[in-house]
Residue frames relative to the residue before (quaternion, step in Angstrom):
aa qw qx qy qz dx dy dz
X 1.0000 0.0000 0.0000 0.0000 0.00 0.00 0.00
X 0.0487 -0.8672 0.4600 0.1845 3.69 -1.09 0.49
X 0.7306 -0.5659 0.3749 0.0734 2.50 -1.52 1.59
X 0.6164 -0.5040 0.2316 0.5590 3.68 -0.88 0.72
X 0.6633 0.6315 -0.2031 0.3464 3.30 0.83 -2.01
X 0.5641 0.3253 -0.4623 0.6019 4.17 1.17 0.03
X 0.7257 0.4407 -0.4697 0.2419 3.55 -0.08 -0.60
X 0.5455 -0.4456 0.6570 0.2687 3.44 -1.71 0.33
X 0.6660 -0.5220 0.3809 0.3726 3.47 -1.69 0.15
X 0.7260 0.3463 -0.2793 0.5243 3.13 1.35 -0.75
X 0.7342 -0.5423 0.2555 0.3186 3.35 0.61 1.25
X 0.5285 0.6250 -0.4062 0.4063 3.90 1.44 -0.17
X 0.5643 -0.6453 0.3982 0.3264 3.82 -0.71 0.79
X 0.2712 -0.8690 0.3943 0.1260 3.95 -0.03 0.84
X 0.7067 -0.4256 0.3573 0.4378 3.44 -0.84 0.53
X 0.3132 -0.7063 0.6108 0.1731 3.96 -0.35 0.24
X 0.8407 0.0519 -0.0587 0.5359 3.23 -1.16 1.15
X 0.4773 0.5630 -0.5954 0.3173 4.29 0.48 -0.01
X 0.6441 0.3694 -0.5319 0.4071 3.77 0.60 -0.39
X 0.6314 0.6012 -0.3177 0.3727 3.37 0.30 -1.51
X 0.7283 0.3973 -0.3289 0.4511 3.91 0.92 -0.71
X 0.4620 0.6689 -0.3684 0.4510 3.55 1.67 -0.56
X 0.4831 0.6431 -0.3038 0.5105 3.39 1.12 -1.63
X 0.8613 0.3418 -0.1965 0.3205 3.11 -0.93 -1.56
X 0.6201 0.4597 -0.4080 0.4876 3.61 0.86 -0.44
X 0.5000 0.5634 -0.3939 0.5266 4.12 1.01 -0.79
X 0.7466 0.4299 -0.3143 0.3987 3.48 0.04 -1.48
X 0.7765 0.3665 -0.3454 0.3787 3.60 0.59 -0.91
X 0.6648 0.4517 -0.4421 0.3982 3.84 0.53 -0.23
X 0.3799 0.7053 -0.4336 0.4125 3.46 1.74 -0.32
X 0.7189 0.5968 -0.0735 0.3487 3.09 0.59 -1.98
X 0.8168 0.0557 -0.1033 0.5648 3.37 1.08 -0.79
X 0.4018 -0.6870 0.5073 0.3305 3.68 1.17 1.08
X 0.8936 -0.0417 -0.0350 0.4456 3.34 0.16 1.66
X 0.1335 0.8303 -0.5172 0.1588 3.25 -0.57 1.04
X 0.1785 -0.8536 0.4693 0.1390 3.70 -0.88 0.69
X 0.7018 -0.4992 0.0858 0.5009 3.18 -1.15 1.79
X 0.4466 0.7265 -0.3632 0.3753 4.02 1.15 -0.73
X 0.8717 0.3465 -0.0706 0.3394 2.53 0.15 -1.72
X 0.4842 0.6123 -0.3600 0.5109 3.56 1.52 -1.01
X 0.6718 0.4052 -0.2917 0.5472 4.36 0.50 -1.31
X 0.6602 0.3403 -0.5269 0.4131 4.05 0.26 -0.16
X 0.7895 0.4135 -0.3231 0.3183 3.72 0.49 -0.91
X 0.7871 0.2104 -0.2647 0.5158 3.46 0.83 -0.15
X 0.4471 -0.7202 0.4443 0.2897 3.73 0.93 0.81
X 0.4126 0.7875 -0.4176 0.1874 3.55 0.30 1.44
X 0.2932 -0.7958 0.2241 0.4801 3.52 1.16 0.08
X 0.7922 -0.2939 0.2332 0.4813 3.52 -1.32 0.56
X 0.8331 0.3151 -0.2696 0.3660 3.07 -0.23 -1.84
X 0.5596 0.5641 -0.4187 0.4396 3.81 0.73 -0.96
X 0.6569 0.3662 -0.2957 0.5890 4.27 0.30 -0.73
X 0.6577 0.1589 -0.5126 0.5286 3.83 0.14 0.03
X 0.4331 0.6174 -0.5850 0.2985 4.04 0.34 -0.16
X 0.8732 0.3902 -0.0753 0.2821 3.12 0.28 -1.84
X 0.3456 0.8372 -0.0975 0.4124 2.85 2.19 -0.76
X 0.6790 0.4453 -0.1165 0.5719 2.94 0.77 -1.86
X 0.6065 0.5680 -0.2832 0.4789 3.96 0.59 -1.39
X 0.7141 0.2864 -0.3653 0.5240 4.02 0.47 -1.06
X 0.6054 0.5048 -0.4657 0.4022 3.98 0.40 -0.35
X 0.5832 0.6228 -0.3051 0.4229 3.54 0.78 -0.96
X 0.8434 0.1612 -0.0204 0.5121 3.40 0.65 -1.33
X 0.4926 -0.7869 0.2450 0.2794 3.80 1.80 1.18
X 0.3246 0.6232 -0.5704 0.4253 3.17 0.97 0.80
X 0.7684 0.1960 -0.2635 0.5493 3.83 0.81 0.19
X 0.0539 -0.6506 0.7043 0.2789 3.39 -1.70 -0.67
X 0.2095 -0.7065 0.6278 0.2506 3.11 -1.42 0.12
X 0.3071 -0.7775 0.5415 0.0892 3.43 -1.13 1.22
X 0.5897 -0.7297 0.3129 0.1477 2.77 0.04 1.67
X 0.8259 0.3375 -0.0134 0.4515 3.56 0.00 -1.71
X 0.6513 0.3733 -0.1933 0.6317 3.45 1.45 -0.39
X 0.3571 -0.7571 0.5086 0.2015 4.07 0.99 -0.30
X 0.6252 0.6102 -0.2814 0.3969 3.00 1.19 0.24
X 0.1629 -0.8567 0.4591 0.1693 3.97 -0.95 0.65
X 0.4435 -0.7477 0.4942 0.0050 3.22 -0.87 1.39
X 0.5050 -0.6649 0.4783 0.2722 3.63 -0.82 0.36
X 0.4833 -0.7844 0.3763 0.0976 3.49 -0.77 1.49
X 0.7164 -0.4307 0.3288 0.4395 3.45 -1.19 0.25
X 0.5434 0.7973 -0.1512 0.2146 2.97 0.68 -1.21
X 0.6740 0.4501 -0.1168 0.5740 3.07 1.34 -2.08
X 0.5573 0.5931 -0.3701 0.4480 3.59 1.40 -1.01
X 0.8953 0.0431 -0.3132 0.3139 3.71 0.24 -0.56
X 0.3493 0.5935 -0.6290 0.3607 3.53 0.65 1.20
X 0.5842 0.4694 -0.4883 0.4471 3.44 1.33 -0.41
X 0.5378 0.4767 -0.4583 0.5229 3.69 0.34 -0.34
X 0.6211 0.3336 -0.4951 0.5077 3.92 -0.12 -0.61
X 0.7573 0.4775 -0.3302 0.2991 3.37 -0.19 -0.75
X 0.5302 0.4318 -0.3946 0.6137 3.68 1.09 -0.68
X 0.7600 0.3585 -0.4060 0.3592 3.93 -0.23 -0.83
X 0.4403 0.7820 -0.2298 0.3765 3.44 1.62 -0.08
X 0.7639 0.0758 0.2418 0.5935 3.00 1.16 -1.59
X 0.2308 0.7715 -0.4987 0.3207 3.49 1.70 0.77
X 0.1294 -0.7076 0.6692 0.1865 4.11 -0.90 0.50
X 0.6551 -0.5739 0.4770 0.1182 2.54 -1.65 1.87
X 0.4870 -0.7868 0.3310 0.1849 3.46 -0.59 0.74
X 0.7493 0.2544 -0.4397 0.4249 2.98 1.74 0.75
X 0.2238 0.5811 -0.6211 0.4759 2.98 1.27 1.41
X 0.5736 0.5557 -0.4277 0.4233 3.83 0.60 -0.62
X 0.6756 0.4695 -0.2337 0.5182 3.68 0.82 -0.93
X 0.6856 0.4444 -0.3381 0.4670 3.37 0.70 -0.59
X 0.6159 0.4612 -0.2966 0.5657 3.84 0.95 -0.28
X 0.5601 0.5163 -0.3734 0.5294 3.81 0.85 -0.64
X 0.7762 0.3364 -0.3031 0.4388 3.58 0.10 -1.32
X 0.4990 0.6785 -0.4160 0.3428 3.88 0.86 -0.30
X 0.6145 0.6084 -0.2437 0.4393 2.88 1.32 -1.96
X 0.8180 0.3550 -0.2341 0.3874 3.40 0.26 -1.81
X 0.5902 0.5631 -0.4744 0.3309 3.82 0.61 -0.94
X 0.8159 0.3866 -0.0539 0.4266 4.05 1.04 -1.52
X 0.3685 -0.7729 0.5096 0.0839 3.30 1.44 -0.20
X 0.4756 0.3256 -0.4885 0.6551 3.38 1.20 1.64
X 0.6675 -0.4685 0.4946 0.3005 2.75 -1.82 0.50
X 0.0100 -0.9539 0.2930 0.0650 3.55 -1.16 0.39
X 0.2723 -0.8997 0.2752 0.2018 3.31 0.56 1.25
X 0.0793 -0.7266 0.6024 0.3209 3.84 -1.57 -0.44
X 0.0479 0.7607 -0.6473 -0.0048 3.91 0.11 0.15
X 0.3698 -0.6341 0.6546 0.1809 3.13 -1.65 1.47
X 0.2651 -0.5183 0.6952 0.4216 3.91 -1.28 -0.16
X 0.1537 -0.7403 0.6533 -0.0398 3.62 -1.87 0.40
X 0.5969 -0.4375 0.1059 0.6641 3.24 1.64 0.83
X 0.8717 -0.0176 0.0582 0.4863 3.81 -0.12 -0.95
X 0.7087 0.4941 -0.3182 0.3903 2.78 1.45 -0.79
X 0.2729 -0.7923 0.4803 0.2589 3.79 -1.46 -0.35
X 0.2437 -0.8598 0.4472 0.0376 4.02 -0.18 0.96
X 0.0829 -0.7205 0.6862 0.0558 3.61 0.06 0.75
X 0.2272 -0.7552 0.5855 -0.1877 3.05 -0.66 2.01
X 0.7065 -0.1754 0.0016 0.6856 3.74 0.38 -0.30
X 0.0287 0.5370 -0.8425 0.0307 3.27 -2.47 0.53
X 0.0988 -0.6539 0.7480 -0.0560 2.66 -1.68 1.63
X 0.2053 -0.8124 0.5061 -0.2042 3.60 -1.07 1.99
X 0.0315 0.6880 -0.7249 -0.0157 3.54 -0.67 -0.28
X 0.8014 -0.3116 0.3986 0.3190 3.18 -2.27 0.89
X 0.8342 0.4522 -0.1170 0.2931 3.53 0.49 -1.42
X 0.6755 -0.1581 -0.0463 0.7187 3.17 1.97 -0.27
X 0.0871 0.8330 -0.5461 0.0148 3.08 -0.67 1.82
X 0.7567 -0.5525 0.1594 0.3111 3.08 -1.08 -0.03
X 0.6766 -0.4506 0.2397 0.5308 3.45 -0.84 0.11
X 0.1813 -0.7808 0.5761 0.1601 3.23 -1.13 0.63
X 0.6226 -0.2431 -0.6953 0.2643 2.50 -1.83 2.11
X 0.3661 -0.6852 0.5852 0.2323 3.11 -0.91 1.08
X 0.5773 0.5914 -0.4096 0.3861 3.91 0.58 -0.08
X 0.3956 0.8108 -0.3939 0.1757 3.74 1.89 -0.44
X 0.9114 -0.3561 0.1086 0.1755 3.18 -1.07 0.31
X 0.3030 0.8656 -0.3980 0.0232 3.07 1.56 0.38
X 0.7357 0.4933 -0.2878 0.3642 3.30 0.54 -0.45
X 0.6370 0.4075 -0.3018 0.5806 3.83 1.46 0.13
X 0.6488 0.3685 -0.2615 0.6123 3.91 1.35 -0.14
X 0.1092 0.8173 -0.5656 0.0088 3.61 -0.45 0.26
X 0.7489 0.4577 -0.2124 0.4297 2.87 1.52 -0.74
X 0.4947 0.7550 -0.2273 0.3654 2.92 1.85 -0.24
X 0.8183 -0.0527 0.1200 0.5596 3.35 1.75 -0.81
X 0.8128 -0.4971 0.1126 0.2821 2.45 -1.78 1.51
X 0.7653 0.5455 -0.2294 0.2532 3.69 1.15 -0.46
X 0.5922 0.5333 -0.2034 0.5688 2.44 2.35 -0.63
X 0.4572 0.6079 -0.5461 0.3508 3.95 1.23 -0.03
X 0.6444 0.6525 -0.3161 0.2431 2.95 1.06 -1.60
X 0.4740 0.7687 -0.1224 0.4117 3.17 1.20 -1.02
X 0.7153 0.3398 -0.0682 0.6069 3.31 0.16 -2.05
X 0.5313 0.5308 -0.4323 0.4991 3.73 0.43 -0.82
X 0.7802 0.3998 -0.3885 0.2837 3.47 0.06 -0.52
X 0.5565 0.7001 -0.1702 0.4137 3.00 1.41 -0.77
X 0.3971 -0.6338 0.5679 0.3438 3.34 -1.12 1.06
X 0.7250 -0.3548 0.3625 0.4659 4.21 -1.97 0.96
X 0.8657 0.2529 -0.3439 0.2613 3.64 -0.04 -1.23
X 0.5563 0.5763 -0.3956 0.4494 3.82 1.57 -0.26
X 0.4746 0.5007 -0.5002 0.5233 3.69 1.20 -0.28
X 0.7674 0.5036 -0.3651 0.1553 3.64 0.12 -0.96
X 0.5737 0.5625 -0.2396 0.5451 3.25 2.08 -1.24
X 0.7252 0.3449 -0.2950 0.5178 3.75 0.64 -0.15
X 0.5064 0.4745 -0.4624 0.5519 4.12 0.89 0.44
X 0.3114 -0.5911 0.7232 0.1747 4.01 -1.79 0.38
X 0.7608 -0.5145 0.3479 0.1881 3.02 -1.28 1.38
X 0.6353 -0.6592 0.3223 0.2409 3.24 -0.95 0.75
X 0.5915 -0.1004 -0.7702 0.2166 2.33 -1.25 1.55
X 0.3997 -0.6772 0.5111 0.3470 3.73 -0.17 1.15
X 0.4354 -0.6871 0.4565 0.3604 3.95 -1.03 0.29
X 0.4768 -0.7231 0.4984 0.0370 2.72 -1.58 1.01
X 0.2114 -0.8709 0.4432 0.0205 3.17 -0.84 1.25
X 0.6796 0.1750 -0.0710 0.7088 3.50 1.49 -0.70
X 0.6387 -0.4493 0.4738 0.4070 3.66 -1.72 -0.29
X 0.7420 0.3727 -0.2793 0.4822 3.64 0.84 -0.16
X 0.4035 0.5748 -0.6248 0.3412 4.14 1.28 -0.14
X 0.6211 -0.4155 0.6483 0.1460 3.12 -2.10 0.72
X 0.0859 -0.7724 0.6292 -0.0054 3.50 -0.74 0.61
X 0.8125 0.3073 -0.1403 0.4751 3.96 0.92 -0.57
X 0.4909 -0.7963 0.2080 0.2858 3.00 -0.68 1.13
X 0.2987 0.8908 -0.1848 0.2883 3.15 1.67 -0.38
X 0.7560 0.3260 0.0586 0.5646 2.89 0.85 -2.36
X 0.6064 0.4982 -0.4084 0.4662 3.56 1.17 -0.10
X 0.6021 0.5371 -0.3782 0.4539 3.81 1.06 -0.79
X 0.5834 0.3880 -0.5102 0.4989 3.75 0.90 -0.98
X 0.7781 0.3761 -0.3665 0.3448 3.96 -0.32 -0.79
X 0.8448 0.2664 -0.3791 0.2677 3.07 0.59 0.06
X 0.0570 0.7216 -0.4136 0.5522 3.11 1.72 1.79
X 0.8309 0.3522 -0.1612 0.3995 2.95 0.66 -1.41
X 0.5017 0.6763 -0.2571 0.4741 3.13 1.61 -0.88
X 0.7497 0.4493 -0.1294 0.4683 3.72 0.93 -0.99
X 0.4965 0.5601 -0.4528 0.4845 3.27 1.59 -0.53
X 0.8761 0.2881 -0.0687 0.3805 3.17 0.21 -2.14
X 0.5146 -0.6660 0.4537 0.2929 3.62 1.01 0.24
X 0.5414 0.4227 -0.3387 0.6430 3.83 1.08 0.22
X 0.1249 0.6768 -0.7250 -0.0257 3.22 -1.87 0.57
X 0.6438 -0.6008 0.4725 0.0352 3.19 -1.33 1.42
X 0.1752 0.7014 -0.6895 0.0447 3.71 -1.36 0.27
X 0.0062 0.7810 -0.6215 -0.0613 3.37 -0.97 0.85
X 0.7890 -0.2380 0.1890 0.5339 3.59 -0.22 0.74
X 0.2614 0.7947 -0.4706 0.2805 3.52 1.38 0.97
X 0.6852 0.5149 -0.0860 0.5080 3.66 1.59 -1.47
X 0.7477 -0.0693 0.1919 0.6319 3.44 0.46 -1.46
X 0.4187 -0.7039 0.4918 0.2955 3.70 -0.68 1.29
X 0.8696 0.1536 -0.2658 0.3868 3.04 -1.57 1.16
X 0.3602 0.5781 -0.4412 0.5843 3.62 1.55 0.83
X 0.0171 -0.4999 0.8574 0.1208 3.60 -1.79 0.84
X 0.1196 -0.6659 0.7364 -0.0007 2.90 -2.02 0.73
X 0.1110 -0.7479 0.6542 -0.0180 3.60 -1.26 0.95
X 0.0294 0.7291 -0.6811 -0.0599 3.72 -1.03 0.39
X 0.0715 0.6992 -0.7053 -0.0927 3.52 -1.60 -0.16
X 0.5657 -0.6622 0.4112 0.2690 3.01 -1.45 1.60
X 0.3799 -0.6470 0.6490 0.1261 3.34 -1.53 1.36
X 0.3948 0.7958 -0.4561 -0.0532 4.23 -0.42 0.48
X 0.5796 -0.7411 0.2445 0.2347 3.32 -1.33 0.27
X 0.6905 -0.3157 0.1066 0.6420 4.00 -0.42 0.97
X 0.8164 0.0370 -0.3341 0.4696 4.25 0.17 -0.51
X 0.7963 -0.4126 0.2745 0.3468 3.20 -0.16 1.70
X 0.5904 0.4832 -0.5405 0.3547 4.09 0.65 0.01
X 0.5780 -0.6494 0.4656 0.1654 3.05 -1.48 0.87
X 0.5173 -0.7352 0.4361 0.0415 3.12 -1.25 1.81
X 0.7277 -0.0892 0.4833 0.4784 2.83 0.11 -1.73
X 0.1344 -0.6428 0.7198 0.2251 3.78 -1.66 -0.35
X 0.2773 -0.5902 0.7461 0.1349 3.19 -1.74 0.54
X 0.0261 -0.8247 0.5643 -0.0280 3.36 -0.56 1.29
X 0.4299 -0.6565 0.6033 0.1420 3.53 -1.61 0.12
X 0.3785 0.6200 -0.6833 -0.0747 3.78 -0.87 -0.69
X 0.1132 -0.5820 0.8052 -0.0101 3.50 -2.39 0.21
X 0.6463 -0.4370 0.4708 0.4119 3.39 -1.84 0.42
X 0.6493 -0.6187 0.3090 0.3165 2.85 -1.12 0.12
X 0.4293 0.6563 -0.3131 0.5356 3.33 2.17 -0.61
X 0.4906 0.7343 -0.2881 0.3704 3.97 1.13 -0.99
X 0.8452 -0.2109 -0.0441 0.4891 2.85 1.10 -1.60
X 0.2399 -0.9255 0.2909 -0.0352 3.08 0.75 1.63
X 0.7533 0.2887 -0.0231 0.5905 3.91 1.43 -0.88
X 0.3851 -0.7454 0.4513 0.3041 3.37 -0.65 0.68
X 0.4314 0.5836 -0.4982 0.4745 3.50 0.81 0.88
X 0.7535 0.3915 -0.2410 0.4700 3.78 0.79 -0.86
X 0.3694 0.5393 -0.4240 0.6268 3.40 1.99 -0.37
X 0.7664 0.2719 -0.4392 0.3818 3.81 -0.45 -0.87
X 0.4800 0.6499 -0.4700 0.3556 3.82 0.37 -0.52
X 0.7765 0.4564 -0.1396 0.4115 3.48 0.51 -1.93
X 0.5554 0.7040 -0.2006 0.3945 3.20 1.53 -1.08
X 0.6440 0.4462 -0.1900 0.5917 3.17 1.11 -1.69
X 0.6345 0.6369 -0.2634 0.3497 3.52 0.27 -0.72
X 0.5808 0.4318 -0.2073 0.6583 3.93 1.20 -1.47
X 0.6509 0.6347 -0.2549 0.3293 3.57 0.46 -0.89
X 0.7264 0.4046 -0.0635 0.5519 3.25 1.53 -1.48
X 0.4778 0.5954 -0.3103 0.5665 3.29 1.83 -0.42
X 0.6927 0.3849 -0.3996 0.4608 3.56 -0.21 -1.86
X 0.5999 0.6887 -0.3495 0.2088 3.87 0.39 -1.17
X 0.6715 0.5293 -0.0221 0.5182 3.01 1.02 -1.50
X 0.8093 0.1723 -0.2627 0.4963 3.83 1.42 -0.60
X 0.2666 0.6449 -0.5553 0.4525 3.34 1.83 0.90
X 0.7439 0.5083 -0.2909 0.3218 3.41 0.52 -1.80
X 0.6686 0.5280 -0.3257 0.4100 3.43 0.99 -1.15
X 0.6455 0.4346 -0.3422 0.5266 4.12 1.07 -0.52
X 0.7447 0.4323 -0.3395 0.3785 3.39 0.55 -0.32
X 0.4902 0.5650 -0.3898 0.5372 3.61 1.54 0.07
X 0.4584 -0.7827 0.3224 0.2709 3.71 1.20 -0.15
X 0.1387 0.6486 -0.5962 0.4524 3.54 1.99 0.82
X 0.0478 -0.5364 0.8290 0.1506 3.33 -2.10 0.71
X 0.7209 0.4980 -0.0730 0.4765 3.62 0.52 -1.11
């Protein structure tokens, strides 16, 4: 029988996997700022003819080119202005910028904003300095680790028990630091807590020797924006006194960019 996810809009049973292979052919000339029909069939194990199929389909509709003299296909206009939709999409209002700057400087931690976008998470602005920067790759895993960090509790926290479960990996979930949760159990009790108190923790759960803090960012009916997040070495924040300080601080922050979405400013 087929499931929504086979059907087409008009309700006919689609090709399995043709987007996802469309995808994977984008992602790889992305990846190597250019790629030839060769090269595109070694990295994502598709055959020849099937990569000049689809090939042909992204040139048609300029999401590629093909560079002739070099045999090679580049990434199209096209992709260029969905990236623009997408920045005006998820642009930060410039005093949500200020509000993440003054975090940064008052606590001397790095400081993050990340919108939510259904499952997914977007670290949208960070404000750093030599003395406390940010995590490094900041592109890491947010969207396969949730449990792993302080941005992704925030997240799950929002989530009703059985949508936390469809968006977690089987037990032992993977581990990423000496402190990541691994059972699902011990993640539901914290992220109870996480929903009670609107704050979620990380101790060297993501990247060893990293604390991380978030706090939920949301809008006038109570759906969830975003987080306004924090991390330091772990020496940074070493006592649960300099934790409450920073704490109080994200708190007085996330506030301030709850208050500013719910007044209906995007810009």
């Amino acid at each position: 029988m087929s499931t929504a996810s086979d059907l087409a809009p008009d309700g006919a049973p689609s090709r399995p996997g043709s987007v996802h292979r469309t995808l994977d052919i984008l992602e790889v000339v992305a990846a190597q700022g250019g790629a030839s029909a060769k090269e595109i069939a070694e990295a994502t194990g598709l055959p020849l003819p099937t990569v000049y199929r689809l090939a042909r389909e992204l040139l048609d509709s300029d999401y590629l080119v093909h560079i002739r003299e070099e045999k090679r296909f580049e990434l199209g206009y096209k992709l260029h202005a969905l990236g623009v939709s997408l920045h005006q999409q998820i642009g930060v209002p410039r005093q949500v910028r200020a509000e993440v700057h003054a975090l940064h400087e008052k606590m001397q931690v790095a400081a993050y904003f990340a919108v939510h976008r259904g499952s997914q998470i977007v670290v949208v602005h960070t404000s750093d300095s030599p003395a406390a920067p940010r995590l490094r790759p900041i592109d890491f895993g947010f969207h396969e680790a949730p449990h792993a960090h302080a941005l992704g509790k925030i997240l799950l926290a929002n989530m009703e028990p059985e949508q936390v479960e469809r968006h977690l990996d089987p037990e032992p979930m993977p581990r990423f630091g000496p402190g990541t949760i691994t059972r699902h159990a011990e993640l539901h009790q914290q992220l109870a807590t996480v929903a009670d108190r609107g704050v979620a923790w990380e101790f060297g759960e993501f990247q060893p020797g990293a604390t991380c803090a978030a706090a939920a960012v949301r809008a006038g009916n109570g759906s969830l924006v975003g987080s306004v997040a924090v991390s330091a070495p772990d020496a940074r924040l070493a006592t649960d006194a300099e934790r409450a300080v920073v704490e109080a601080a994200l708190r007085a922050t996330a506030s301030r960019v709850s208050r500013f979405f719910r007044s209906g400013h995007t810009s």
